[in-house]
C-alpha positions, 0 to 999 in steps of 0.5 A: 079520599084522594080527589084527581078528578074535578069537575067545574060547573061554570066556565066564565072567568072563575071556572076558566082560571081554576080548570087551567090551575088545576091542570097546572097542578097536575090534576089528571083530569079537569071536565067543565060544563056550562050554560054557554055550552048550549048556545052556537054562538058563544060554544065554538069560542068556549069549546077551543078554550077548553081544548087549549086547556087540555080540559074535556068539555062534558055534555051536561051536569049529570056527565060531570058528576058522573065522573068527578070526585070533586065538583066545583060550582062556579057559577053566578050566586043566582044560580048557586042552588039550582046547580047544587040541585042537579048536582045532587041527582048524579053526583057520586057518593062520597063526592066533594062538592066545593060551592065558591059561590057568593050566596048568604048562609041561608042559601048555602045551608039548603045547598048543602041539605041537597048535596049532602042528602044525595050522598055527596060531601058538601063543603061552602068556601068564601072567595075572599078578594079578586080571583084574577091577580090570584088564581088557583091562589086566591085566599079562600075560607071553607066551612062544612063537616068535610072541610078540613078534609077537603082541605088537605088535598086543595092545600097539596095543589097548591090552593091558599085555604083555610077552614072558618067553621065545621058549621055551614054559614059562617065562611059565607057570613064573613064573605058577605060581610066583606063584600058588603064593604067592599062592593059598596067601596066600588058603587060610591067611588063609580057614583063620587067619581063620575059627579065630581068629573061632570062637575070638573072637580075631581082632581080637587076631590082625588087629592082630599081622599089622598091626603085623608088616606094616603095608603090608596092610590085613588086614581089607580084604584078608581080606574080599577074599579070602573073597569070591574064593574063595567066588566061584571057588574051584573054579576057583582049585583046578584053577589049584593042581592044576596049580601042583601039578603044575608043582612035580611037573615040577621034580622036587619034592612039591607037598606046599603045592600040593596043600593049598591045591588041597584048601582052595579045592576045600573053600570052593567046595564050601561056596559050591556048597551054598549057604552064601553065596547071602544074604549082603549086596553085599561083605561083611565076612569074618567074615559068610563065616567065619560060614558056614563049618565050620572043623573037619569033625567025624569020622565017629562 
């Protein structure tokens, strides 16, 4: 089935960056939907995005399903099957589906139960790095019985794609298992960093993690990863709640999981009370660090 229409459920920085992709790549028509749609405070910005995208603002889910052949959820792991669930109620038959969602395999195996059960082709993909550096290009792994189809039409676009598995779960596993690693990277850096900078030893603790890996510019890196999850750390902590709670599917305690679910959750609560809002365009990481209690005093 040639897929020309695609319909993105979220339109935050993934769903922004893929409906301006997609336009690019010469799909014929891009519609999004979300939450934010709802809300007068935040719709005007979003809507004159979208009209500047040349994309169709639809008034629900239901409106998108009813018109897309393809539609993509792109929205916090939190809500990864709730969407698949409305989704399910309208979407055409025969429909892709693709889920870009950080969720465990478990939850992406009952997504997929409802999507496939309504009729639609229900395929998971495993977002494997940042989508901003890439774009439509950011390198993905895909699983599902309609992989490899889905596939064809997402590599014609220009999409860097690669089907793991014709089983649900395994392209998740392995972006759990990534983001487990990689999450916890940004949460000991936020907590190493900033203690090293309250101590005023952290010019001697950067120059020992650069002589010890020499192939990571620490500084960069660091303010790089202060800025994401200063940015989007709630969002990176749903993502570890449900690295959690892959973990927890294997059989195991997420005891790293967890922690670093409640670091990213403790920065983005930081952002949300407005501890960076002046800072200047990409700053360094001790201007975060500065902001930042390291140790909460106990309650006296």
């Amino acid at each position: 089935m040639t897929t020309q229409r695609v319909g993105i459920v979220g339109y935050g920085e993934v769903g922004r960056i893929f409906a301006a992709g997609l336009k690019n790549a010469g799909v014929g028509w891009v519609g999004v939907w979300d939450l934010k749609f709802d809300d007068p405070r935040q719709r005007g910005e979003l809507h004159s995005v979208a009209a500047a995208q040349g994309v169709h603002v639809c008034a629900s889910t239901a409106e998108l399903c009813a018109q897309a052949t393809l539609v993509i959820s792109a929205v916090t792991a939190s809500s990864t099957l709730a969407v698949a669930f409305e989704a399910a109620a309208d979407i055409q038959p025969e429909a892709f589906f693709l889920d870009l969602n950080s969720a465990s395999p478990g939850t992406k195996q009952q997504a997929a139960e409802l999507v496939d059960a309504a009729g639609g082709r229900y395929v998971e993909a495993g977002v494997m790095t940042s989508v901003p550096p890439h774009g439509l290009r950011v390198p993905m792994l895909l699983g599902g019985a309609h992989a490899s189809e889905l596939a064809e039409q997402l590599l014609a676009w220009g999409m860097d794609v690669k089907v793991a598995s014709e089983r649900i779960g395994v392209a998740s596993a392995t972006k759990m298992c990534r983001s487990v690693m990689i999450k916890g990277l940004e949460a000991l850096v936020l907590e190493s960093y900033a203690t090293a900078r309250h101590y005023g030893v952290e010019d001697a603790m950067i120059a020992m993690l650069q002589e010890t890996f020499p192939g990571i510019d620490w500084q960069q890196q660091g303010s790089y990863f202060f800025s994401r999850v200063a940015q989007h750390g709630q969002r990176r902590a749903q993502e570890m709640r449900e690295a959690a709670q892959t973990v927890r599917e294997a059989g195991f305690e997420p005891v790293m999981a967890s922690a670093i679910a409640d670091k990213h959750d403790w920065m983005a609560g930081k952002a949300r009370a407005g501890a960076f809002v002046d800072l200047p365009d990409k700053p360094d990481w001790r201007a975060y660090a500065d902001r930042m209690h390291v140790l909460d005093k106990p309650n006296t």
